[in-house]
N, CA, C and O atoms as a printed pandas DataFrame, in Angstrom:
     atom_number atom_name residue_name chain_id  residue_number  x_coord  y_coord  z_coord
0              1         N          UNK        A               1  -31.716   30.952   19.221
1              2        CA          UNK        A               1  -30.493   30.325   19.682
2              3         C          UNK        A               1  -30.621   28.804   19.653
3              4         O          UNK        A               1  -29.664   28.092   19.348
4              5         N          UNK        A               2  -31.674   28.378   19.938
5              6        CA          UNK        A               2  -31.778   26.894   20.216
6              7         C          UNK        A               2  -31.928   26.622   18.591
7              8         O          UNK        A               2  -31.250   25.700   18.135
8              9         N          UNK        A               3  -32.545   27.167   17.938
9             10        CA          UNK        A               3  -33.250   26.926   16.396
10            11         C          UNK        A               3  -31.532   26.164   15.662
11            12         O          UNK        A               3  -31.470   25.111   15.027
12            13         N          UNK        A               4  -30.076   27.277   16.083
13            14        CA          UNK        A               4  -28.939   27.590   15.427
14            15         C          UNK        A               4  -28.544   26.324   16.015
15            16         O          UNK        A               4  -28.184   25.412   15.271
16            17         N          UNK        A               5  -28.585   26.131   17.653
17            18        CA          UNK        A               5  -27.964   24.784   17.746
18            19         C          UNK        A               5  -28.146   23.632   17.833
19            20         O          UNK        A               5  -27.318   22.947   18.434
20            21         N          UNK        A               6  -29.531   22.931   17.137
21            22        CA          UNK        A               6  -30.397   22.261   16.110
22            23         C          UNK        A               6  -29.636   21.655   15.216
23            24         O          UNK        A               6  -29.224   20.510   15.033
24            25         N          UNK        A               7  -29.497   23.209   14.440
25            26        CA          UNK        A               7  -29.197   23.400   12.806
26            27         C          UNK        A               7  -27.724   22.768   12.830
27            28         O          UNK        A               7  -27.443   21.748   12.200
28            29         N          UNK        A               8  -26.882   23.426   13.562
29            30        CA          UNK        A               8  -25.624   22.867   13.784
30            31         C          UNK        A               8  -25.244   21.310   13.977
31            32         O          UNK        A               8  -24.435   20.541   13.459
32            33         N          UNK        A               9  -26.327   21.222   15.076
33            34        CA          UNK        A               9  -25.870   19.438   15.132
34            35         C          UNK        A               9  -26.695   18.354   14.286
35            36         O          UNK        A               9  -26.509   17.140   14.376
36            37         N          UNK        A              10  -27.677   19.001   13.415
37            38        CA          UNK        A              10  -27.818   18.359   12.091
38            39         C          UNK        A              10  -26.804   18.302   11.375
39            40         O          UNK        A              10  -26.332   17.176   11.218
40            41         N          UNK        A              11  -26.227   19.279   10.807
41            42        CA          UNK        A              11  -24.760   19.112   10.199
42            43         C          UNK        A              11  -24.065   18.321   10.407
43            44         O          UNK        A              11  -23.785   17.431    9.603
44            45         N          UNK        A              12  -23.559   18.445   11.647
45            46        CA          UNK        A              12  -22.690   17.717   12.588
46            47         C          UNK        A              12  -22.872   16.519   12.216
47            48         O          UNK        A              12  -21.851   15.839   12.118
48            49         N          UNK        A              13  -24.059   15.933   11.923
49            50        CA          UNK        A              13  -24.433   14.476   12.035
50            51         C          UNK        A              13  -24.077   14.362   10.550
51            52         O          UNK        A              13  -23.167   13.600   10.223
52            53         N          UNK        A              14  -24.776   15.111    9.585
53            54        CA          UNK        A              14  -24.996   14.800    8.349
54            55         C          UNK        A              14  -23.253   14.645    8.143
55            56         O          UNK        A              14  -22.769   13.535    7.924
56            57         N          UNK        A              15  -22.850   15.222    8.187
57            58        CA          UNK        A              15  -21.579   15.093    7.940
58            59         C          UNK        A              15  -20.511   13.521    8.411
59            60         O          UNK        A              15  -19.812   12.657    7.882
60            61         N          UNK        A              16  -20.885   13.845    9.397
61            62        CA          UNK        A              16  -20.041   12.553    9.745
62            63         C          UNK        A              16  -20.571   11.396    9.342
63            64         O          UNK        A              16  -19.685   10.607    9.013
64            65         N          UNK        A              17  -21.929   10.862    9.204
65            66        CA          UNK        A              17  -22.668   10.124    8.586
66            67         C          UNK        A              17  -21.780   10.187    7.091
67            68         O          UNK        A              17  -20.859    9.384    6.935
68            69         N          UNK        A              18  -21.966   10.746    6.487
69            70        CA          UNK        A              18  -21.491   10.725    5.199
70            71         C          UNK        A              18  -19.859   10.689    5.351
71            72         O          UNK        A              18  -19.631    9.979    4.371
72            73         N          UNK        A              19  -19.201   10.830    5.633
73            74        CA          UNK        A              19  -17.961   10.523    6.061
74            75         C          UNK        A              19  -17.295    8.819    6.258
75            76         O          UNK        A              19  -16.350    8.230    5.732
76            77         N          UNK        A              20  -18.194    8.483    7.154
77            78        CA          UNK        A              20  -18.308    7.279    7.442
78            79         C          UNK        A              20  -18.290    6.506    6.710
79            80         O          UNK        A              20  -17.513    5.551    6.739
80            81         N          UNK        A              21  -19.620    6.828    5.381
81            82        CA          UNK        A              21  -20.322    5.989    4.278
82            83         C          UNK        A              21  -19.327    6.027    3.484
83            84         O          UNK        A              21  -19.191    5.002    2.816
84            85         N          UNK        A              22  -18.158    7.297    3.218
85            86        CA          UNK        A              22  -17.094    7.005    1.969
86            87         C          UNK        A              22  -16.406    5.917    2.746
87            88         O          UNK        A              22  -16.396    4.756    2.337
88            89         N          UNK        A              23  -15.807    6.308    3.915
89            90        CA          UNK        A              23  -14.353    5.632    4.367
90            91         C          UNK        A              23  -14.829    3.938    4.500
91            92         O          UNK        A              23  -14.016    3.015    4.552
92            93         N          UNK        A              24  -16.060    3.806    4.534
93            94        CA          UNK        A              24  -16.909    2.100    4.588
94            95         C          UNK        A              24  -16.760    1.337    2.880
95            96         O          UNK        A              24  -16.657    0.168    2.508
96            97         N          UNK        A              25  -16.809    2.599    2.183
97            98        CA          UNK        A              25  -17.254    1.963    0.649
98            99         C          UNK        A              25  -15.831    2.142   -0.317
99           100         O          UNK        A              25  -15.819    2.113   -1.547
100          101         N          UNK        A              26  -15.007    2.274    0.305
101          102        CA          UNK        A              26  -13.185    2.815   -0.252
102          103         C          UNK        A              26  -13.476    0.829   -0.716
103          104         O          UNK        A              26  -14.068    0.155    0.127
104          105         N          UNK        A              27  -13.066    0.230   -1.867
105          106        CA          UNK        A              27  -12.864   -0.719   -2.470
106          107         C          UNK        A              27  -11.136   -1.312   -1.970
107          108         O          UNK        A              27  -10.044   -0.961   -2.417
108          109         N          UNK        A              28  -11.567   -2.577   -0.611
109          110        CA          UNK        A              28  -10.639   -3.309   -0.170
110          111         C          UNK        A              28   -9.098   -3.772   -1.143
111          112         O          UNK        A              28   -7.940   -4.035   -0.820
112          113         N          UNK        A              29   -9.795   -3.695   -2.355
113          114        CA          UNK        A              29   -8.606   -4.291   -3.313
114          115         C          UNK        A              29   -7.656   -3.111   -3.559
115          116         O          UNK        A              29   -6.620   -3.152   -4.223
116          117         N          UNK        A              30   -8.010   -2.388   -3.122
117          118        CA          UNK        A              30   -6.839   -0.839   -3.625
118          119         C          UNK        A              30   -5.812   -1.011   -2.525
119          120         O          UNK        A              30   -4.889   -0.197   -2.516
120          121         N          UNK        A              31   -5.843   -2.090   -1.464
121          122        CA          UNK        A              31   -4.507   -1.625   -0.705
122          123         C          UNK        A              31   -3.535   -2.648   -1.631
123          124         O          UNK        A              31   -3.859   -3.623   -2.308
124          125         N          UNK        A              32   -1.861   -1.872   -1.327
125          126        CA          UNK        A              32   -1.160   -2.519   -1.781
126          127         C          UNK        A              32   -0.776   -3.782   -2.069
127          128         O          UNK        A              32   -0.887   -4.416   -1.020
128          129         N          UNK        A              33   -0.371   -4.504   -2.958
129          130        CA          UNK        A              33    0.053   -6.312   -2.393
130          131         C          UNK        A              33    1.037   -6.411   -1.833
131          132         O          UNK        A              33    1.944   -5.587   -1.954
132          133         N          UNK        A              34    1.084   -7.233   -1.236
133          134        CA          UNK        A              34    2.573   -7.199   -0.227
134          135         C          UNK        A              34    3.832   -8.464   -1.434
135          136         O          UNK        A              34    3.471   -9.239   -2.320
136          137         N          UNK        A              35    4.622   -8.302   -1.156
137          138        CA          UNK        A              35    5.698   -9.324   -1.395
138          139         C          UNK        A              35    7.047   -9.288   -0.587
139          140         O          UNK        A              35    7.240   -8.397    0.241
140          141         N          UNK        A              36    7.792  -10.072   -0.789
141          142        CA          UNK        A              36    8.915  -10.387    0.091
142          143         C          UNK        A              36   10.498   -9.987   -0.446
143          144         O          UNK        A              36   10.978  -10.494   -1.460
144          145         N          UNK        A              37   11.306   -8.879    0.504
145          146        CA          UNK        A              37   12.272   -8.606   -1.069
146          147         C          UNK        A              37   13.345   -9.648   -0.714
147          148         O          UNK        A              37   13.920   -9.710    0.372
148          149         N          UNK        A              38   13.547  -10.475   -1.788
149          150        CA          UNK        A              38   14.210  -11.807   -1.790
150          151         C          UNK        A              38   16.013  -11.417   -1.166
151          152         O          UNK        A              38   16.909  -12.254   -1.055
152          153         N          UNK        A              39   16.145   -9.532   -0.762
153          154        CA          UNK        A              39   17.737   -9.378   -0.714
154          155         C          UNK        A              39   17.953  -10.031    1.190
155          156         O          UNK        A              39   18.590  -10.885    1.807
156          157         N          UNK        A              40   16.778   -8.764    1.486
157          158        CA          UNK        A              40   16.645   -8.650    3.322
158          159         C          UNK        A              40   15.815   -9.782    3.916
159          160         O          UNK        A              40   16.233  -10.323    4.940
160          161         N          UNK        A              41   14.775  -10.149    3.407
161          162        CA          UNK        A              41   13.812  -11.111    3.694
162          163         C          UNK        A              41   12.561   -9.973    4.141
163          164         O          UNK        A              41   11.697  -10.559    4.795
164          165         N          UNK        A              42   12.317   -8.790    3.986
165          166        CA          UNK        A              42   11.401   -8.073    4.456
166          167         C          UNK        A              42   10.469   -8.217    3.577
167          168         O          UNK        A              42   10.727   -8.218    2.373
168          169         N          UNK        A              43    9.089   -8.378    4.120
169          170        CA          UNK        A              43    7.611   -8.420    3.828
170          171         C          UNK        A              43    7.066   -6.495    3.388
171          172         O          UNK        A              43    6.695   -5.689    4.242
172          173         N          UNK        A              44    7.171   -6.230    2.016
173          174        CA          UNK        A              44    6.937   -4.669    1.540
174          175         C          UNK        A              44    5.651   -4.837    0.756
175          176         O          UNK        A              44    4.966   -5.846    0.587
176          177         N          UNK        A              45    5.525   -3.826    0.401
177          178        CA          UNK        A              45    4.208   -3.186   -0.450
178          179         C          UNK        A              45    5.127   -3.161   -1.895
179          180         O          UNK        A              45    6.124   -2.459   -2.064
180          181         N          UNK        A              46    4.590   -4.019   -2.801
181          182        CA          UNK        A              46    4.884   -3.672   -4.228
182          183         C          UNK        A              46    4.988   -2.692   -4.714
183          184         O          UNK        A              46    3.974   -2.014   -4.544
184          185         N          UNK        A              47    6.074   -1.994   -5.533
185          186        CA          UNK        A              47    5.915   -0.420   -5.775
186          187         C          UNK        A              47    6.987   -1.296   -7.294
187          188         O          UNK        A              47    7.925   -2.092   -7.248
188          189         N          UNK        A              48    6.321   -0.709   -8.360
189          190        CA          UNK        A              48    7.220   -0.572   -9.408
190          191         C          UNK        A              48    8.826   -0.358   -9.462
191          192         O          UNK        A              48    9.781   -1.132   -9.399
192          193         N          UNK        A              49    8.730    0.622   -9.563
193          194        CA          UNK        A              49   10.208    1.574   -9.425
194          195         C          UNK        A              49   10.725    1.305   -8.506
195          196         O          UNK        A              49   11.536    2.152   -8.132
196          197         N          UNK        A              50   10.558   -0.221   -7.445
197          198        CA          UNK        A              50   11.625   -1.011   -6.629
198          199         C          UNK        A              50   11.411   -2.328   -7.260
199          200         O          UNK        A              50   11.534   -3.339   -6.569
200          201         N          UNK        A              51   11.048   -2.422   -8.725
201          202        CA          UNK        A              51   10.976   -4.085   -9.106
202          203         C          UNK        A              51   11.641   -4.167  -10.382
203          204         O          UNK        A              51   12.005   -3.229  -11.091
204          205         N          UNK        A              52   11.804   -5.961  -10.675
205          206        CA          UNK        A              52   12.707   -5.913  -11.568
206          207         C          UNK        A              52   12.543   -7.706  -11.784
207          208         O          UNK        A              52   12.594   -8.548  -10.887
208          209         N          UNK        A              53   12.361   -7.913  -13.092
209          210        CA          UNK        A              53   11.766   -8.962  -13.794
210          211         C          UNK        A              53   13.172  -10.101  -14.112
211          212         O          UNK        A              53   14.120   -9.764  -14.821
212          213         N          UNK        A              54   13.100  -11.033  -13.652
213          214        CA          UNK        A              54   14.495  -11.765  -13.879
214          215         C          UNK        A              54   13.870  -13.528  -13.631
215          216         O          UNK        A              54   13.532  -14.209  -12.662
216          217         N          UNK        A              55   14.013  -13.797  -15.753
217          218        CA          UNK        A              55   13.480  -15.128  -15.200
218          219         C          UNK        A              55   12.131  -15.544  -15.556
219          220         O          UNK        A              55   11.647  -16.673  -15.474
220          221         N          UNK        A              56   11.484  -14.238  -16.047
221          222        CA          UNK        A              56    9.988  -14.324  -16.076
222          223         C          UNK        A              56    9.232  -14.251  -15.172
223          224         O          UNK        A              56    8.016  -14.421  -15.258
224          225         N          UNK        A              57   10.205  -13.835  -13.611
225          226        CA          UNK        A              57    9.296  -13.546  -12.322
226          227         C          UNK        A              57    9.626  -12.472  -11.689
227          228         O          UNK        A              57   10.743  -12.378  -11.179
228          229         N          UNK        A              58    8.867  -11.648  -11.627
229          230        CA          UNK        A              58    9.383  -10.009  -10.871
230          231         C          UNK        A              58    9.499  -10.108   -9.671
231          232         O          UNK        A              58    8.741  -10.966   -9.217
232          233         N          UNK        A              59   10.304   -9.459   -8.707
233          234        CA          UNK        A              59   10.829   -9.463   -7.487
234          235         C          UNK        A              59   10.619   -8.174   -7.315
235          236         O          UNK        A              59   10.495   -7.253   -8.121
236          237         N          UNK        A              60   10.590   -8.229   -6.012
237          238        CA          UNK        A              60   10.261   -6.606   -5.435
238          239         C          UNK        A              60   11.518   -6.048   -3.931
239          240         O          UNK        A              60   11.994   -6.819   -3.097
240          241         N          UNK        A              61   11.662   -5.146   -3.984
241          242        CA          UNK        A              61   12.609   -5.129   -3.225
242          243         C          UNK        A              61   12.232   -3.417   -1.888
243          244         O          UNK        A              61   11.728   -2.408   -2.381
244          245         N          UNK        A              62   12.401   -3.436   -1.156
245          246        CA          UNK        A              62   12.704   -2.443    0.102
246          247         C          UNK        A              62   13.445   -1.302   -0.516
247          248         O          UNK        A              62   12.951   -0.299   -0.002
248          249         N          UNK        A              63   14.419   -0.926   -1.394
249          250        CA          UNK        A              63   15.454   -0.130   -1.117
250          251         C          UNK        A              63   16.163   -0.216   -2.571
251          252         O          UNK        A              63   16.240   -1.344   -3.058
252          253         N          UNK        A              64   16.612    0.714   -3.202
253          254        CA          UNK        A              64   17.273    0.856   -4.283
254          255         C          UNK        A              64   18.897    0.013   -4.110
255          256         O          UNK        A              64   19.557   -0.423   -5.053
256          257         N          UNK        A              65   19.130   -0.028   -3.205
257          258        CA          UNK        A              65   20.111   -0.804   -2.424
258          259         C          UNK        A              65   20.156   -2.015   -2.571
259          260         O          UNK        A              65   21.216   -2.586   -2.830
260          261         N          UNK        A              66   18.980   -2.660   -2.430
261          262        CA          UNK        A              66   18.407   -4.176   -2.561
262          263         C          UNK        A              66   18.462   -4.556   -3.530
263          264         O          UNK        A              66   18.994   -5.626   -3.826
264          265         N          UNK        A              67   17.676   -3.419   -4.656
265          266        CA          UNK        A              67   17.553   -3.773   -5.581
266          267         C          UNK        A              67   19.223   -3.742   -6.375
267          268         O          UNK        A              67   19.276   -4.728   -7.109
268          269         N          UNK        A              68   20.146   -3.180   -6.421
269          270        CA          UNK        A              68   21.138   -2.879   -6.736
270          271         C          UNK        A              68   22.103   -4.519   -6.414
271          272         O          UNK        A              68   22.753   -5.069   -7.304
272          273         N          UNK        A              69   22.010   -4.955   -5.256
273          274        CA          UNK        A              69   22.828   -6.371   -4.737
274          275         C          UNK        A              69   21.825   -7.364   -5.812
275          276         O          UNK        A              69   22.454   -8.050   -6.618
276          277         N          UNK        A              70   20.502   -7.441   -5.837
277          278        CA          UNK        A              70   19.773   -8.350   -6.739
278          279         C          UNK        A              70   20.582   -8.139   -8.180
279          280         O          UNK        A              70   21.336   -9.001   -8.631
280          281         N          UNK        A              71   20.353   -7.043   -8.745
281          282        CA          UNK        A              71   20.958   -6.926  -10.207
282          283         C          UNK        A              71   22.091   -7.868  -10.374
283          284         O          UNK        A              71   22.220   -8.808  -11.159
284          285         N          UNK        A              72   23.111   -7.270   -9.193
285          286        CA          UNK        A              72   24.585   -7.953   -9.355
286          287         C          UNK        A              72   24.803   -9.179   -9.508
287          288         O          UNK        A              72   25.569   -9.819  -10.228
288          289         N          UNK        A              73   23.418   -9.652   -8.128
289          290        CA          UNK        A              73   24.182  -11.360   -8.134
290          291         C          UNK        A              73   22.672  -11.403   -8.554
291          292         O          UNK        A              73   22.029  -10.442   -8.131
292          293         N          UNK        A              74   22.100  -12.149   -9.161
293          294        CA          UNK        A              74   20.720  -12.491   -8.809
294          295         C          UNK        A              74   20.271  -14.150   -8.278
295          296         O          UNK        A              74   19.318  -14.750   -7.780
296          297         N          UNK        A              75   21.728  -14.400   -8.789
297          298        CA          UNK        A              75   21.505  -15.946   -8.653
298          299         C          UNK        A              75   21.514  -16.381   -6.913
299          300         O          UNK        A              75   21.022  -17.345   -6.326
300          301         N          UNK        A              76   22.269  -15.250   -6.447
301          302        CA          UNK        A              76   22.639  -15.721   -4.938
302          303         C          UNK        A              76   21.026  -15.565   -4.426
303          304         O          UNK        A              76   20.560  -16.378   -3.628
304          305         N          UNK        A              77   20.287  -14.532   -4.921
305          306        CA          UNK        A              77   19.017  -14.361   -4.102
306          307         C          UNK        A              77   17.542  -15.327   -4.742
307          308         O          UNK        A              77   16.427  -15.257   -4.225
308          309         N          UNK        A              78   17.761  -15.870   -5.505
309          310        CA          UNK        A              78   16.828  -16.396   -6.448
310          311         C          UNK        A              78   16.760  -18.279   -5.477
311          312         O          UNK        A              78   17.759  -18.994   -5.409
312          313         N          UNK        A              79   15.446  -18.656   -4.899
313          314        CA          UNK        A              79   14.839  -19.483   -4.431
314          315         C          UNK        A              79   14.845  -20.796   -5.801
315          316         O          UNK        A              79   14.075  -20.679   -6.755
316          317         N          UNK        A              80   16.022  -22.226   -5.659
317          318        CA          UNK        A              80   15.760  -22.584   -6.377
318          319         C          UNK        A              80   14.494  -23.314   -6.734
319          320         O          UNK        A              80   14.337  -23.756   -7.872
């Protein structure tokens, strides 16, 4: 009995030990970049399929919505 609950909290350890070591060594640069969507003023996570190149500078936007008022006017949202 004692031998099993030993054995067990070796595991126990080995495991979480190694657990640890991935979630420590995950490469910082994989989180998203942030940008600002020029419609709302909200601070988002870059995602493609909410961006849109106008100008030679891509903008990123919150909401298909956002992005939809940018298309229309772009000039109203564009920082001269």
């Amino acid at each position: 009995m004692k031998r099993r609950y030993i054995a067990l909290l070796i595991i126990l350890v080995v495991v979480t030990a190694s657990s640890s070591m991935v979630s420590q060594n995950q490469n910082p640069a994989q989180k998203p970049q942030k940008a600002v969507d020029p419609v709302c003023g909200l601070t988002i996570d870059k995602h493609d399929d909410l961006a849109i190149t106008y100008k030679g500078e891509t903008y990123y936007f919150c909401s298909d919505a956002d992005l939809k008022k940018f298309k229309d006017n772009p000039g109203k949202y564009v920082k001269k």
